[in-house]
N, C-alpha and C positions, 0 to 999 in steps of 0.2 A: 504494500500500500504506500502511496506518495504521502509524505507528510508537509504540508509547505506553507508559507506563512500569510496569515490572514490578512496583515497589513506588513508596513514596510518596517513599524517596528515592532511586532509581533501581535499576537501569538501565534504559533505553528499547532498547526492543528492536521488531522487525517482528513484526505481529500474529500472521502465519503465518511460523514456523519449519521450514528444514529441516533434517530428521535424514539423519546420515549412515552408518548404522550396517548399508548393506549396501553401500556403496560398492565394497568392496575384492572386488566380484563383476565389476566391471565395467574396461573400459579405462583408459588414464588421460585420452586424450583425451574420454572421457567423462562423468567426473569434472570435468574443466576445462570443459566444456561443461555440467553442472549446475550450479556454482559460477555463474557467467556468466549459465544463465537464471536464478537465483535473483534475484541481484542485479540484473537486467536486469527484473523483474516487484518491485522493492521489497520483496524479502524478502533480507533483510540478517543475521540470525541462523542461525548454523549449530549444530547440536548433535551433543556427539561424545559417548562414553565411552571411557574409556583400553582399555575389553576389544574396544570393538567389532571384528571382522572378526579372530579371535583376536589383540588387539593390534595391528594394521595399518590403520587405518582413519583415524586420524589421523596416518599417516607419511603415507597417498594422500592426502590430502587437502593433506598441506602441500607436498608435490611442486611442487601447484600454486602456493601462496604464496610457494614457496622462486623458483619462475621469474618469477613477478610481484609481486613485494614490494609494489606501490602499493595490489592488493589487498587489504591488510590494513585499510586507512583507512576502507574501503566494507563490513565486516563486523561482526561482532560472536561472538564463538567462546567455545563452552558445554561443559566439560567434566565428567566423571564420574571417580571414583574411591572404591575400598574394599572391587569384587571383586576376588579371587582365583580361581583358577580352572586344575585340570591343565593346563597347554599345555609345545610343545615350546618355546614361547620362553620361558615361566616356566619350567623344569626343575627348582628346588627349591619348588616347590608341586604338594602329592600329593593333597587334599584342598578340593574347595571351599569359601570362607570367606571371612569380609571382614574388613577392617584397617583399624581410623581410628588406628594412631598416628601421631604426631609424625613419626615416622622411614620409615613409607609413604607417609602424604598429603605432605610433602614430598619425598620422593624419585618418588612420583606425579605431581606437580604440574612437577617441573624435567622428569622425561621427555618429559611431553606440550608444554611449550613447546619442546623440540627436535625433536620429530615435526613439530608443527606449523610450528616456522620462524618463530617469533613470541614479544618478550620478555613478552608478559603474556596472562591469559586473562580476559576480561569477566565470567563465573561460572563457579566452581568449584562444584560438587555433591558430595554423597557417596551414592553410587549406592544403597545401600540398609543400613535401620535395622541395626547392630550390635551386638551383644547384649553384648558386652565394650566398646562407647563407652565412656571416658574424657572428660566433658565438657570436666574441666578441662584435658586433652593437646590437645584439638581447638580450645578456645578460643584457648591459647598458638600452637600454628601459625597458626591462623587470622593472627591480630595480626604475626604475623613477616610472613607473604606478604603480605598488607595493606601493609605496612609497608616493605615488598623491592617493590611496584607490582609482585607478579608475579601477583598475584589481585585485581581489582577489585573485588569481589561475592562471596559467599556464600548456598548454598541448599542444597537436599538433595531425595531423590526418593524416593516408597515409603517416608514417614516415617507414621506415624499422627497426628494432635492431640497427644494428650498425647507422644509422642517428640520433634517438632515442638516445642514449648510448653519439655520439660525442655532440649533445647540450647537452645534460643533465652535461656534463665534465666541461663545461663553468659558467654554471648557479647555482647563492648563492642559491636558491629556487625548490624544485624539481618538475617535468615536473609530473604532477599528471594523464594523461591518452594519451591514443593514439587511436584515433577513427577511426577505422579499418574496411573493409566490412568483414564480418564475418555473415554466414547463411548457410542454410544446403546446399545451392547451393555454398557455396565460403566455402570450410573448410582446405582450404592453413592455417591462422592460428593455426591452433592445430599444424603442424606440421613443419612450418617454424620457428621458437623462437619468432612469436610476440605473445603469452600469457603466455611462459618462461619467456620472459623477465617482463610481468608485473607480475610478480608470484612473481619474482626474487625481484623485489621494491616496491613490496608492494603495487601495482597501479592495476584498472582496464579499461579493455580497454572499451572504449563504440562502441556499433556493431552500423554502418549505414546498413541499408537494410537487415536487419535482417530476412524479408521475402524473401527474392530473387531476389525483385524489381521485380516479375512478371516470374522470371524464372521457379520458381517451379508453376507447375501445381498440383493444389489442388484438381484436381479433377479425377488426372488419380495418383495413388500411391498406396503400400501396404505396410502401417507403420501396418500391424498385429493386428488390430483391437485395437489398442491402443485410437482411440477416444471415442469409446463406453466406455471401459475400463477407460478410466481415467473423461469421460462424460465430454469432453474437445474437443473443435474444432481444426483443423490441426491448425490453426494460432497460437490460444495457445501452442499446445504443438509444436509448431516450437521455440515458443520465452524460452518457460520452457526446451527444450533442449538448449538453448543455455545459458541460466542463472544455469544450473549445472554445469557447470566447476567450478572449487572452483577458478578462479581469479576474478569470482563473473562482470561477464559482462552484461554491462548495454545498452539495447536495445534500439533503437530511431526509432519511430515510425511515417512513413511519412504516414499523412493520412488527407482529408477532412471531412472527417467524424463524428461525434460524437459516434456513436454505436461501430463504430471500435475502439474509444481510450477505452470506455463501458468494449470492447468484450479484451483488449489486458490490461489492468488495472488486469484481473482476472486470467493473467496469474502468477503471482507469487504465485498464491494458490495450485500450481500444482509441486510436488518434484518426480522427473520421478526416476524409479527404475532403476540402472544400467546396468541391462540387456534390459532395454527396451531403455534408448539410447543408445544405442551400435550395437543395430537393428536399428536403425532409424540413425546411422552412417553409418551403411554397406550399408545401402539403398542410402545416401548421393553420397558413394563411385560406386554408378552402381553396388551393388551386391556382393561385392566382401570382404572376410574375411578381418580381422586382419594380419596382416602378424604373 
């Protein structure tokens, strides 16, 4: 597995990312057996949100770290914060909503390292753009946790350019990724400025749902015989089309499965010809040329 760096001054992370954000559907012995092939196929980054699995997803997760602490050396752990959202574990939130204060994203950030079972987290995210951000509240935490080695890194997800642009004006430390839906079925990126702009600083974006989440049907297409051809499954060459951009995007890979991370692990061995993602763009597009 390539491991290479997310911005230009880190962190290096595995090209292919697993997400774990349907975990808490599954055993635990099965979870500790994803964990295991992940890291076992050189994918070493996990991606969580504090919401995922209504809020349980990073306690099942660190179940497992909590029993093999050595684990922790051999990963890299990506977390989210800023939903809100009714649940019976939240009980005083009525309304969905998001929160970047001081006094959330910090009491966000100490939760998930005890869920986790682990003193620090390699990137911290804010799960999505808040219309009541306080720059300057989010820069001052920022610099505390930095500072406390409880956050290594900083990023944000489902930010637009200019959202993107105005935190980053605020903050001593730069915003190292923007975790963006990007897939042959969502290809708005290429051409709205969100992988200009990580081009432009040197960041790459990491792609959630990089399969389609189920919209592309794998089984009715004509990517031109390019599976035979590259003797590569459509999932592969979905993920190896989208890791050719040269702002070098890093895929997150939601799946219960072990064979799937197996079968998606193997896609970096795959460097698509130019002319054949550019067909498997127009195909993207319904058919339709380059302008």
């Amino acid at each position: 597995m390539i491991v290479q760096p997310l911005h230009v001054n880190g962190p290096s992370f595995s090209r292919i990312i697993t997400g774990v954000w349907r975990w808490h559907t599954v055993s635990p012995e099965t979870v500790e057996r994803l964990i295991h092939t992940s890291l076992e196929e050189g994918i070493t980054t996990f991606d969580h949100a504090d919401i995922y699995g209504d809020h349980t997803c990073e306690e099942v997760f660190g179940r497992t770290l909590k029993a093999t602490p050595a684990l922790r050396k051999k990963m890299q752990l990506v977390t989210k914060c800023d939903i809100k959202f009714p649940s019976s574990r939240r009980p005083n939130t009525w309304i969905k909503h998001y929160d970047t204060s001081e006094e959330h994203i910090t009491w966000s950030v100490e939760n998930s390292l005890k869920m986790l079972g682990t003193d620090h987290l390699d990137l911290l995210l804010i799960h999505r753009p808040d219309p009541l951000l306080n720059p300057h509240e989010v820069a001052e935490v920022f610099v505390k946790l930095k500072a406390a080695g409880k956050v290594l890194h900083f990023g944000v997800s489902n930010f637009t350019p200019s959202q993107f642009n105005m935190l980053q004006h605020y903050l001593p430390m730069p915003l190292v990724t923007n975790q963006i839906e990007i897939s042959l079925s969502r290809i708005d990126p290429l051409f709205n400025g969100d992988l200009d702009l990580m081009l432009q600083l040197g960041a790459s974006a990491m792609a959630w749902s990089p399969l389609g989440g189920g919209k592309i049907n794998f089984d009715d297409r004509d990517w031109f015989g390019k599976a035979s051809k590259y003797n590569a499954t459509y999932s592969q060459l979905s993920l190896a089309w989208l890791m050719k951009h040269p702002s070098n995007i890093f895929p997150i890979i939601g799946t219960t499965k072990p064979e799937r991370i197996k079968e998606a692990a193997k896609s970096v061995d795959f460097d698509l010809d130019k002319q054949d993602w550019f067909e498997m763009l127009k195909w993207a597009m319904g058919g339709r040329e380059m302008p």
